[in-house]
PyMOL Python script that loads the backbone (N, CA, C, O; Angstrom):
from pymol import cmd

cmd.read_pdbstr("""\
ATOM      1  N   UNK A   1      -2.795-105.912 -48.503  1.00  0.00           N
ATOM      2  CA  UNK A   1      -1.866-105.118 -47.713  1.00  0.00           C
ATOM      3  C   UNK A   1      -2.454-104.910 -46.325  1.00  0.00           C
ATOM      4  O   UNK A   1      -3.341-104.070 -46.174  1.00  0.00           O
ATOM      5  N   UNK A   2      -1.985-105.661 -45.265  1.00  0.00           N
ATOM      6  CA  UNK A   2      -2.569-105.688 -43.637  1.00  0.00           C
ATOM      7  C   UNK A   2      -2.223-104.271 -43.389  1.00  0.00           C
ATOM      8  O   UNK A   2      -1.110-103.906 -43.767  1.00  0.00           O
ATOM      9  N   UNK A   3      -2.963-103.461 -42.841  1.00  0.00           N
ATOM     10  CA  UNK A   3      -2.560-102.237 -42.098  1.00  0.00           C
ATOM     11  C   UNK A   3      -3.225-102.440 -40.577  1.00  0.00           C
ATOM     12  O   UNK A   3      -4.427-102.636 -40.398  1.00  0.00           O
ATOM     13  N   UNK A   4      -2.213-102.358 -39.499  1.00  0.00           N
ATOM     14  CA  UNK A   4      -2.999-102.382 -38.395  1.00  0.00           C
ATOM     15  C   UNK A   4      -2.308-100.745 -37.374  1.00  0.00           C
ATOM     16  O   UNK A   4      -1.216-100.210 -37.184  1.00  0.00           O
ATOM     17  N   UNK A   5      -3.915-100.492 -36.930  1.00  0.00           N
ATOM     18  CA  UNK A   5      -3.426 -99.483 -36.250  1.00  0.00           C
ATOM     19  C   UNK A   5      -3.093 -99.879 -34.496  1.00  0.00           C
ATOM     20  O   UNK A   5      -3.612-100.983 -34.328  1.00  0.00           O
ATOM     21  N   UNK A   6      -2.608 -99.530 -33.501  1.00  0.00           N
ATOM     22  CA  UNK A   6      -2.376 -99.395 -32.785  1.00  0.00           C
ATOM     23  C   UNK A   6      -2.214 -98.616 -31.805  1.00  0.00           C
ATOM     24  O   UNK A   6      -1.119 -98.054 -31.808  1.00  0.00           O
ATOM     25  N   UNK A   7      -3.056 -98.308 -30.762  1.00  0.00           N
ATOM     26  CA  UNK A   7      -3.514 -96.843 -29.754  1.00  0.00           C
ATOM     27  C   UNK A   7      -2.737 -97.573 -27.988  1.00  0.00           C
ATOM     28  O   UNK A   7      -3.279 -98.422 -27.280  1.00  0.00           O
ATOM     29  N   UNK A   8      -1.554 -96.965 -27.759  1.00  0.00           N
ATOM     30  CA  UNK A   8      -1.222 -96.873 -26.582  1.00  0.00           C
ATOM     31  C   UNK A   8      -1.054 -95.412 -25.693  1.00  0.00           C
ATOM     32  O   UNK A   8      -1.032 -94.246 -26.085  1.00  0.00           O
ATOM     33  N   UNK A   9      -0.975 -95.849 -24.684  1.00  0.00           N
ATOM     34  CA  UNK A   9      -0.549 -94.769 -23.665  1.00  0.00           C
ATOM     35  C   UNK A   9       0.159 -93.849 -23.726  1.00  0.00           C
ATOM     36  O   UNK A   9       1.081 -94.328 -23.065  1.00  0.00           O
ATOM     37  N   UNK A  10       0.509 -92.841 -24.000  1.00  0.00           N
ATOM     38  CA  UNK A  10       1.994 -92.095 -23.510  1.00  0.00           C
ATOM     39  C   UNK A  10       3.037 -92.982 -22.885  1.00  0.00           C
ATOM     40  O   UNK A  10       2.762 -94.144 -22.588  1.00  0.00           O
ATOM     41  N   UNK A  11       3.800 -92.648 -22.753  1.00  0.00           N
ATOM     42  CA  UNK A  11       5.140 -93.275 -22.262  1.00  0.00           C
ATOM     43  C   UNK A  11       5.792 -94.715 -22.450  1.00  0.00           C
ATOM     44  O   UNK A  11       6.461 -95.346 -21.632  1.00  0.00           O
ATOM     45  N   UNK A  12       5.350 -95.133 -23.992  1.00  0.00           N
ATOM     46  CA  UNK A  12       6.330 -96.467 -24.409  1.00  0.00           C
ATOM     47  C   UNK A  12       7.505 -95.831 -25.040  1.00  0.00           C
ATOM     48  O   UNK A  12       7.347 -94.794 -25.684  1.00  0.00           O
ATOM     49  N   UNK A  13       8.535 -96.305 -24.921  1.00  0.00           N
ATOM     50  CA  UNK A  13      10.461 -96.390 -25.097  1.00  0.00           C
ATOM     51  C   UNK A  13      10.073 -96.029 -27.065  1.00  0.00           C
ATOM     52  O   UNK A  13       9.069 -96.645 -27.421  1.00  0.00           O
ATOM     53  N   UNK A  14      10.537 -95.427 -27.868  1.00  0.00           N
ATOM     54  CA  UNK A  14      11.254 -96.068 -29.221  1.00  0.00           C
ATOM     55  C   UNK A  14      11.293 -97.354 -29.401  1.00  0.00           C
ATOM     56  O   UNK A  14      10.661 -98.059 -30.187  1.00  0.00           O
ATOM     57  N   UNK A  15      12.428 -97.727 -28.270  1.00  0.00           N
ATOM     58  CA  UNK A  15      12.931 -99.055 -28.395  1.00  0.00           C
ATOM     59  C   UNK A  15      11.597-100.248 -28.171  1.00  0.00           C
ATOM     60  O   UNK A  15      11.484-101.146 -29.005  1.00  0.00           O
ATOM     61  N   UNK A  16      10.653-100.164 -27.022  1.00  0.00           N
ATOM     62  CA  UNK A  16       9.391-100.526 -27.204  1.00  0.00           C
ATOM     63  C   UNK A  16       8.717-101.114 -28.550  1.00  0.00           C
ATOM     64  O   UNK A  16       8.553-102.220 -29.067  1.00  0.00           O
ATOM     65  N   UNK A  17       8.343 -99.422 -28.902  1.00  0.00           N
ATOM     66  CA  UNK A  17       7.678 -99.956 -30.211  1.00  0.00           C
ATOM     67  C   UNK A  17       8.471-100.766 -31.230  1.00  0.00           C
ATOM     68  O   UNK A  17       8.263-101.907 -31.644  1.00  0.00           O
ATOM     69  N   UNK A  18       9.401 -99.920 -31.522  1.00  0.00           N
ATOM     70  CA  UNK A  18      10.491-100.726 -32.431  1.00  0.00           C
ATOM     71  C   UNK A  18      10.395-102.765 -32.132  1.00  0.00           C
ATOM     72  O   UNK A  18      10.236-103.608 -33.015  1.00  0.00           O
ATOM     73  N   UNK A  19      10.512-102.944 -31.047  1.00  0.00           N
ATOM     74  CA  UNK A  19       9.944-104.780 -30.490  1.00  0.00           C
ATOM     75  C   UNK A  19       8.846-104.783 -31.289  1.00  0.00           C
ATOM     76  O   UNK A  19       8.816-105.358 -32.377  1.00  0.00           O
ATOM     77  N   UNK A  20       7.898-104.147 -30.793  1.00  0.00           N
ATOM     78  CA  UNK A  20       6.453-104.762 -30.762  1.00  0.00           C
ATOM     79  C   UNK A  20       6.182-104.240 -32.307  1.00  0.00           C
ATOM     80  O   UNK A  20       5.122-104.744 -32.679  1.00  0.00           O
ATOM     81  N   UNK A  21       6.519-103.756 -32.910  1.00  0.00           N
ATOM     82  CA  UNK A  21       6.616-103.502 -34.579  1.00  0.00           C
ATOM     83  C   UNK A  21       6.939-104.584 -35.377  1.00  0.00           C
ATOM     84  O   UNK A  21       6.168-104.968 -36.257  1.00  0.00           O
ATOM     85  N   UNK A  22       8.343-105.281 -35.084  1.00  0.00           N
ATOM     86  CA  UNK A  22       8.628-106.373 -35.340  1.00  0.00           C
ATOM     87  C   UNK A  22       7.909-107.861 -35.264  1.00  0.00           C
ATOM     88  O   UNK A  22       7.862-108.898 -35.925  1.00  0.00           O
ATOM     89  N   UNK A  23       7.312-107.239 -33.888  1.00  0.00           N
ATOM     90  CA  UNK A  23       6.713-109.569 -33.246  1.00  0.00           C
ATOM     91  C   UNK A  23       4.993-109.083 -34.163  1.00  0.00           C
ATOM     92  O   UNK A  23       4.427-110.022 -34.722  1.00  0.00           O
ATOM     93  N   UNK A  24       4.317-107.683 -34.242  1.00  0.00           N
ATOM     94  CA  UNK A  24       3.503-107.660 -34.784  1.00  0.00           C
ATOM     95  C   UNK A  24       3.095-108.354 -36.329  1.00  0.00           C
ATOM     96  O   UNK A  24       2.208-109.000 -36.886  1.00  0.00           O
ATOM     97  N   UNK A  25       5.030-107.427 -36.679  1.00  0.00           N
ATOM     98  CA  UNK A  25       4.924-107.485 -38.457  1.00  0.00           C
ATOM     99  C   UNK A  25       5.044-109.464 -38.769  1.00  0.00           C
ATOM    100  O   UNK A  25       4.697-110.009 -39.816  1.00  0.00           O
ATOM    101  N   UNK A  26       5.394-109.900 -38.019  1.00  0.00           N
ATOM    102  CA  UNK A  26       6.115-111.455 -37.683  1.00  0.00           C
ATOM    103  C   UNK A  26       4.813-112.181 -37.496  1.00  0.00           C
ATOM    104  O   UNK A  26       4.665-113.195 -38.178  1.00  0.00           O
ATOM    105  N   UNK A  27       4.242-111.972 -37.017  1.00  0.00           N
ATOM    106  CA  UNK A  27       2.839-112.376 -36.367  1.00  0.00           C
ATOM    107  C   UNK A  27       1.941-112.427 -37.774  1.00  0.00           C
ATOM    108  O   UNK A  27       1.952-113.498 -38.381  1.00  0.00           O
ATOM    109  N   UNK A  28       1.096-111.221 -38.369  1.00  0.00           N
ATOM    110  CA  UNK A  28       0.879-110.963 -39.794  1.00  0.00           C
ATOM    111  C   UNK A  28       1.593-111.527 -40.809  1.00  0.00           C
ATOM    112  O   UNK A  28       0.841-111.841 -41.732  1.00  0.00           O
ATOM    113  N   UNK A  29       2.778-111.792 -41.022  1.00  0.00           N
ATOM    114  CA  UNK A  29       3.409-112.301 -42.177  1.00  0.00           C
ATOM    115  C   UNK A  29       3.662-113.817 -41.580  1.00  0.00           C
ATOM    116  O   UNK A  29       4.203-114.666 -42.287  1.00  0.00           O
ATOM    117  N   UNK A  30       3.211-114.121 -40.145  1.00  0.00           N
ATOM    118  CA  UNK A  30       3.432-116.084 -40.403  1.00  0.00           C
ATOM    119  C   UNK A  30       1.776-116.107 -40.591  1.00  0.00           C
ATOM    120  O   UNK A  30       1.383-116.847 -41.493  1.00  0.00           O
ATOM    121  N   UNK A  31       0.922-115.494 -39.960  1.00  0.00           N
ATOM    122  CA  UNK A  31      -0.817-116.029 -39.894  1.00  0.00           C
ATOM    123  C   UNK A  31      -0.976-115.993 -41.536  1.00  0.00           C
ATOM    124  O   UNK A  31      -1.098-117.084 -42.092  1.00  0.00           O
ATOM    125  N   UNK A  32      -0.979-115.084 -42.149  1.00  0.00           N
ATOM    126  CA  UNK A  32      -1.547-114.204 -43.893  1.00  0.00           C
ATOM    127  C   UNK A  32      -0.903-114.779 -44.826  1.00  0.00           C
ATOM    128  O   UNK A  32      -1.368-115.165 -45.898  1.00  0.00           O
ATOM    129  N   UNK A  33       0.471-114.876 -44.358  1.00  0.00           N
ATOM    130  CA  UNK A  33       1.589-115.939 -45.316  1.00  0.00           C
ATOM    131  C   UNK A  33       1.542-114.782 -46.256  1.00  0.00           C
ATOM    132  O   UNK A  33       1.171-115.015 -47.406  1.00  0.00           O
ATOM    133  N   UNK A  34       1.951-113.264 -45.835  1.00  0.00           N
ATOM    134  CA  UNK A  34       2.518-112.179 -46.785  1.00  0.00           C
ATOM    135  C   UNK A  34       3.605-111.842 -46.471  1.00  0.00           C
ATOM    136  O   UNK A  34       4.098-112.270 -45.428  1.00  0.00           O
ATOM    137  N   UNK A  35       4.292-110.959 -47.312  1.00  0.00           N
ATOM    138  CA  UNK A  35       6.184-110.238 -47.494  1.00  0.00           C
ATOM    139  C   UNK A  35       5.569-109.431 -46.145  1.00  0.00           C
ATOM    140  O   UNK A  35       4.387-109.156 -45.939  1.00  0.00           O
ATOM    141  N   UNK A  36       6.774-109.128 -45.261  1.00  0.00           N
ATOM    142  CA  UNK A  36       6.680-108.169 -44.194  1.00  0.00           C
ATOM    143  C   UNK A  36       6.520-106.449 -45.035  1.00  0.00           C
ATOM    144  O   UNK A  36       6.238-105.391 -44.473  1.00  0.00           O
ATOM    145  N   UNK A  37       6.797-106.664 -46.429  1.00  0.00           N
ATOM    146  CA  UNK A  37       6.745-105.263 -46.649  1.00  0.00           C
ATOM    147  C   UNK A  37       5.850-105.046 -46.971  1.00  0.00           C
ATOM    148  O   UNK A  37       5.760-103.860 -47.288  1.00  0.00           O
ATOM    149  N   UNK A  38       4.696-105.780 -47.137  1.00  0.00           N
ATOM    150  CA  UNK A  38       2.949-105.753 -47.337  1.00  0.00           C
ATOM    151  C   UNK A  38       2.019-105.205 -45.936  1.00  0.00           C
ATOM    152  O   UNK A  38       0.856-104.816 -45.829  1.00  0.00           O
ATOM    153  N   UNK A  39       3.283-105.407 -44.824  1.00  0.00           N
ATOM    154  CA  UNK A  39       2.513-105.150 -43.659  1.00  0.00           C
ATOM    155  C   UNK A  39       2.783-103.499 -43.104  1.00  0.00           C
ATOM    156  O   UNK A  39       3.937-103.235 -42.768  1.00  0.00           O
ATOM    157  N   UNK A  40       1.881-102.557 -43.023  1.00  0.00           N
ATOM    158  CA  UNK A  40       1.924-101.169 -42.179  1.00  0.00           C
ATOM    159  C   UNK A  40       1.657-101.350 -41.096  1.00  0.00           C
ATOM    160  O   UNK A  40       1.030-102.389 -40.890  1.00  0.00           O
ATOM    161  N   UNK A  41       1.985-100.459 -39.874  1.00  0.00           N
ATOM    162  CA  UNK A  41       1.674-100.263 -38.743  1.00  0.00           C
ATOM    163  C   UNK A  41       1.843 -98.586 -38.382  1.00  0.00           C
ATOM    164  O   UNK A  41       2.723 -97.783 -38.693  1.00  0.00           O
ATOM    165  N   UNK A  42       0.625 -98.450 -37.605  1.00  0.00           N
ATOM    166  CA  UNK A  42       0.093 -96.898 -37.577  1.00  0.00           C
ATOM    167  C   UNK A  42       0.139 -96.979 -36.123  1.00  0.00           C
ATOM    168  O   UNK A  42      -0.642 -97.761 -35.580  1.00  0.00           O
ATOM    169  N   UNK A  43       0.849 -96.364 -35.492  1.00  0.00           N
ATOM    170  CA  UNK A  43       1.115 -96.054 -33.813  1.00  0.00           C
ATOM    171  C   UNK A  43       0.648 -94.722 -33.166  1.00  0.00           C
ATOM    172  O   UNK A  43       1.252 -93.658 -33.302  1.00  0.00           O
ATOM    173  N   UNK A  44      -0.401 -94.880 -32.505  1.00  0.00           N
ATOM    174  CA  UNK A  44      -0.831 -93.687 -31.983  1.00  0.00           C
ATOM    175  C   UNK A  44      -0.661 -93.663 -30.511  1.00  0.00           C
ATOM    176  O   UNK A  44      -1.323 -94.351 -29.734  1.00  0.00           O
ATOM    177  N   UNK A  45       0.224 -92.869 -30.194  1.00  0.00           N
ATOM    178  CA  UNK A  45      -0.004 -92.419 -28.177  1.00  0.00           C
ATOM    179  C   UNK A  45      -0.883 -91.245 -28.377  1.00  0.00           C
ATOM    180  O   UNK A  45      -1.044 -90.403 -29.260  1.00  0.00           O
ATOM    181  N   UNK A  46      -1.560 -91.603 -26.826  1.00  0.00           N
ATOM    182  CA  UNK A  46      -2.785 -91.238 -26.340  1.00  0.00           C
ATOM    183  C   UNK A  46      -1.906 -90.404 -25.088  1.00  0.00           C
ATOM    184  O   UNK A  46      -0.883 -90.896 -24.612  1.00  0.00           O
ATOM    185  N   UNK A  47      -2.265 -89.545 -24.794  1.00  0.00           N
ATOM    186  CA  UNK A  47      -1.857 -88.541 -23.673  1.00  0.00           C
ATOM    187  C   UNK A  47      -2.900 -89.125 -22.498  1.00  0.00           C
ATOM    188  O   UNK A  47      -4.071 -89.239 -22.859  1.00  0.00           O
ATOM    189  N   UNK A  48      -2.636 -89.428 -21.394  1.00  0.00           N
ATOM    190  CA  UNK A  48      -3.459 -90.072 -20.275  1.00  0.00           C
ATOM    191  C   UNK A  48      -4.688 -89.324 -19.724  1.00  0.00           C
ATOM    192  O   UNK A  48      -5.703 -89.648 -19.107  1.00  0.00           O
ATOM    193  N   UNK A  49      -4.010 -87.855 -20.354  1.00  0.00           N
ATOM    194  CA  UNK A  49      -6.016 -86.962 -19.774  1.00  0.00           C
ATOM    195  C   UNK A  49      -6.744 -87.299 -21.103  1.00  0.00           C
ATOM    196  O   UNK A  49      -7.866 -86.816 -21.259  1.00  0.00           O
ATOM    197  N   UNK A  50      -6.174 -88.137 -22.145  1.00  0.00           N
ATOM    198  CA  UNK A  50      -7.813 -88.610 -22.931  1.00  0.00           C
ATOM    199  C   UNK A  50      -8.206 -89.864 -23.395  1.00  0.00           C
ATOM    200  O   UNK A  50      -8.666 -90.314 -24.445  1.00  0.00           O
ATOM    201  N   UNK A  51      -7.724 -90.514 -21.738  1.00  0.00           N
ATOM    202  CA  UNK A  51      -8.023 -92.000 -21.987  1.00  0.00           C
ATOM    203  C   UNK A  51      -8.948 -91.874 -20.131  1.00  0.00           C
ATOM    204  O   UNK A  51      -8.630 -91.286 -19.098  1.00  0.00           O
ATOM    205  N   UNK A  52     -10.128 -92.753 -20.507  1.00  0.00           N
ATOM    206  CA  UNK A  52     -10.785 -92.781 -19.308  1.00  0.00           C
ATOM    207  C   UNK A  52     -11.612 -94.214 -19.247  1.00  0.00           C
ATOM    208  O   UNK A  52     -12.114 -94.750 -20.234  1.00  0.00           O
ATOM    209  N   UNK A  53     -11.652 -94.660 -18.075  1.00  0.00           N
ATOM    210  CA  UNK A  53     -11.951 -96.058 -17.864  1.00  0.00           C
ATOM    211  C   UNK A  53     -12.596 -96.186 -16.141  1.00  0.00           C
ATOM    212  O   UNK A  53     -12.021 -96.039 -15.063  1.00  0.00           O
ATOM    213  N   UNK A  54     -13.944 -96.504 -16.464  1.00  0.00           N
ATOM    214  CA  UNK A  54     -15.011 -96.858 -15.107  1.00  0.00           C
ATOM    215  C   UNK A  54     -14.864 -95.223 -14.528  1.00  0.00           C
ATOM    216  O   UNK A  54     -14.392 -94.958 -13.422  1.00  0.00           O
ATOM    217  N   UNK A  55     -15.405 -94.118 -15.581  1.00  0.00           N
ATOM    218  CA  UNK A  55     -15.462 -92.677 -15.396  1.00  0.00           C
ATOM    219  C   UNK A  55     -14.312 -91.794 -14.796  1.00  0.00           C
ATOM    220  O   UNK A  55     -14.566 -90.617 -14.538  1.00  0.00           O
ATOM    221  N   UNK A  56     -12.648 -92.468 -14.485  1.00  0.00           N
ATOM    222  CA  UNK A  56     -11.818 -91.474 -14.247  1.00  0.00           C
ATOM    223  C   UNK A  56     -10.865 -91.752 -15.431  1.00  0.00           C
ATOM    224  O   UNK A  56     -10.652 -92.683 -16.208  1.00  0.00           O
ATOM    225  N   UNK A  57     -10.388 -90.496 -15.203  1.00  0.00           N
ATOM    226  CA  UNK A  57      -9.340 -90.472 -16.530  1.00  0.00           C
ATOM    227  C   UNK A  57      -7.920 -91.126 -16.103  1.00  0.00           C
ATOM    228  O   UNK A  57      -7.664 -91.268 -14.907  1.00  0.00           O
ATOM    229  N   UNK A  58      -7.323 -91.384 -16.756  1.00  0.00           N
ATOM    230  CA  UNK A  58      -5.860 -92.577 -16.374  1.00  0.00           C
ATOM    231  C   UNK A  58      -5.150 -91.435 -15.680  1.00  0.00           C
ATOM    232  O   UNK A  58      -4.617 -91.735 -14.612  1.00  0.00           O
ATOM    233  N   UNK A  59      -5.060 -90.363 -16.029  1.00  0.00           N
ATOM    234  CA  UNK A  59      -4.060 -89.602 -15.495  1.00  0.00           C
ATOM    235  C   UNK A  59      -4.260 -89.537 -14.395  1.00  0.00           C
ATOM    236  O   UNK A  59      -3.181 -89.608 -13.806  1.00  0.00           O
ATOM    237  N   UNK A  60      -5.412 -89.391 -13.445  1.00  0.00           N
ATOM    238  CA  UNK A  60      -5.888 -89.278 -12.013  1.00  0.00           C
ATOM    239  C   UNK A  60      -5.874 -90.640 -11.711  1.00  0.00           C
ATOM    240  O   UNK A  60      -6.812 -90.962 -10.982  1.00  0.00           O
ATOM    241  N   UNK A  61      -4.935 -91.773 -12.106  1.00  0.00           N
ATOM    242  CA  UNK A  61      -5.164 -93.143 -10.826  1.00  0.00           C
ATOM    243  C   UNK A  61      -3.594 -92.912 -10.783  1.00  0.00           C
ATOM    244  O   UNK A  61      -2.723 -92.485 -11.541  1.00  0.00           O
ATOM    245  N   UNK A  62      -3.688 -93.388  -9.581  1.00  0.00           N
ATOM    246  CA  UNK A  62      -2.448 -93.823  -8.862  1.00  0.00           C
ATOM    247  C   UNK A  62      -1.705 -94.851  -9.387  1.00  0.00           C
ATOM    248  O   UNK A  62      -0.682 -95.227  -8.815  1.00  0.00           O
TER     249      UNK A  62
END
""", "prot")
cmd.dss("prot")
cmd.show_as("cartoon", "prot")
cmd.util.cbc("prot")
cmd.orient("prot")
């Protein structure tokens, strides 16, 4: 049973994930050669004051 988690940004659509849920679960069930209902996906947004990259936090870039 593939479980993959997944950590984005704040501000992807429903409709977003809902895509990228699909080409993921599609992706896993052509590589593994399993039922799409073997495949989970765990979606986590990250609020931008607790993501930080080359010491500033995302929320402070332009």
């Amino acid at each position: 049973m593939p479980t993959v988690q997944i950590e984005l940004l704040t501000g992807r659509t429903v409709e977003q994930k809902r895509e990228m849920a699909a080409k993921v679960t599609e992706a896993i069930v052509t590589s593994l050669n399993c039922p799409k209902e073997a495949v989970s996906i765990i979606i986590r947004d990250m609020p931008l004051e607790n993501y930080a990259n080359a010491g500033v936090l995302r929320i402070d870039k332009k």
